[in-house]
Every structure is written in structure tokens, then in C-alpha cells.
N, C-alpha and C positions, 0 to 999 in steps of 0.2 A: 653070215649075213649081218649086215650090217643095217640096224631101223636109226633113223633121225628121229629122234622125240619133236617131232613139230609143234611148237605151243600156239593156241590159238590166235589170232589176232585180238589184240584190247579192244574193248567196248569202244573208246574214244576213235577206234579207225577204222570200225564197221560201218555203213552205212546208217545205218541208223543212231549210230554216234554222235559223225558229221552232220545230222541233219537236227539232232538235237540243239547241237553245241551253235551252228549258225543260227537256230531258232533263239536260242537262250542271249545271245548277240544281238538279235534284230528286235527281242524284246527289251531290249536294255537300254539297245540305243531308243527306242520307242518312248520308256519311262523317263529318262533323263531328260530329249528335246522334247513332249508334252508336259511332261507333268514334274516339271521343277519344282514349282512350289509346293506340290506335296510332298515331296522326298524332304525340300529342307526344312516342312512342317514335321517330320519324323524322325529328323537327325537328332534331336536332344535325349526323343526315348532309346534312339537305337546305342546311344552311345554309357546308359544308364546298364542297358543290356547287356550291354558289352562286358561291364565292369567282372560279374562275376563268373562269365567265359575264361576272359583272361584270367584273374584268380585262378581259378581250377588247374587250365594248363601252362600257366607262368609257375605256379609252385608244384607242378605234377600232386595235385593232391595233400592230405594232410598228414604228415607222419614222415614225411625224407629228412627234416632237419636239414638238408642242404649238404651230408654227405654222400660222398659216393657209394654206390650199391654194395656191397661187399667190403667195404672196409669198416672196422671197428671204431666203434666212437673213440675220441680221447677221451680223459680226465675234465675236460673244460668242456666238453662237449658236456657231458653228465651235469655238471654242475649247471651250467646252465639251463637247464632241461629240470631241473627239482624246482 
């Protein structure tokens, strides 16, 4: 006998997905064509915000040094690092 492991349908293609996702669309366009001038009263903090997001996952955190997973530092690597 042969079973298909059937995996579920995604959240995003359930009905209740769809109906989110159009929701989250028609609020967006809502924000943008009213309320412009609030959004670009917010863009200076949002982008203040931003900064140490990006930090976090532009360097995956503190301690990679910028080698690869599994491979051994060199000689220059260390020294630089003291």
C-alpha cells in the first residue's frame, strides 16, 4: 500500500490567509492615499530604527569574524582579533 504524505496547504493559501493578506493590502493602500503626511512624519524614526536591525542581521550577530562556519581561522585572522 502505497500512503501519499499529503502536506497541508500554507497558511498564505487557506482561506483565511487570502483574506488576511487582501485585508493587509487594502489597509496599506488606505495608509498611504490618507494619511501621507503621517507616514513621512515617521520616516526619520523608522529609519533610526532600522539601523540596529540591520546591524544584527547584516553581521549575523557578534563573534563570526566574517569567516566561514567551519573553517579555521588563519594566522592573520588571530592577530588581528588580539
Amino acid at each position: 500500500m502505497d500512503h501519499e504524505h499529503l502536506e497541508p496547504p500554507s497558511f498564505w493559501r487557506s482561506p483565511a490567509g487570502l483574506t488576511l493578506l487582501v485585508a493587509a493590502a487594502v489597509g496599506g493602500f488606505y495608509l498611504v492615499t490618507e494619511h501621507t503626511a503621517h507616514l513621512f512624519g515617521v520616516l526619520p524614526y523608522l529609519f533610526v530604527l532600522a539601523c540596529p536591525l540591520m546591524h544584527v542581521f547584516m553581521h549575523h550577530g557578534h563573534g563570526g569574524g566574517g569567516h566561514q562556519h567551519g573553517q579555521p581561522r588563519s594566522n592573520d585572522d588571530e592577530q588581528r582579533h588580539q
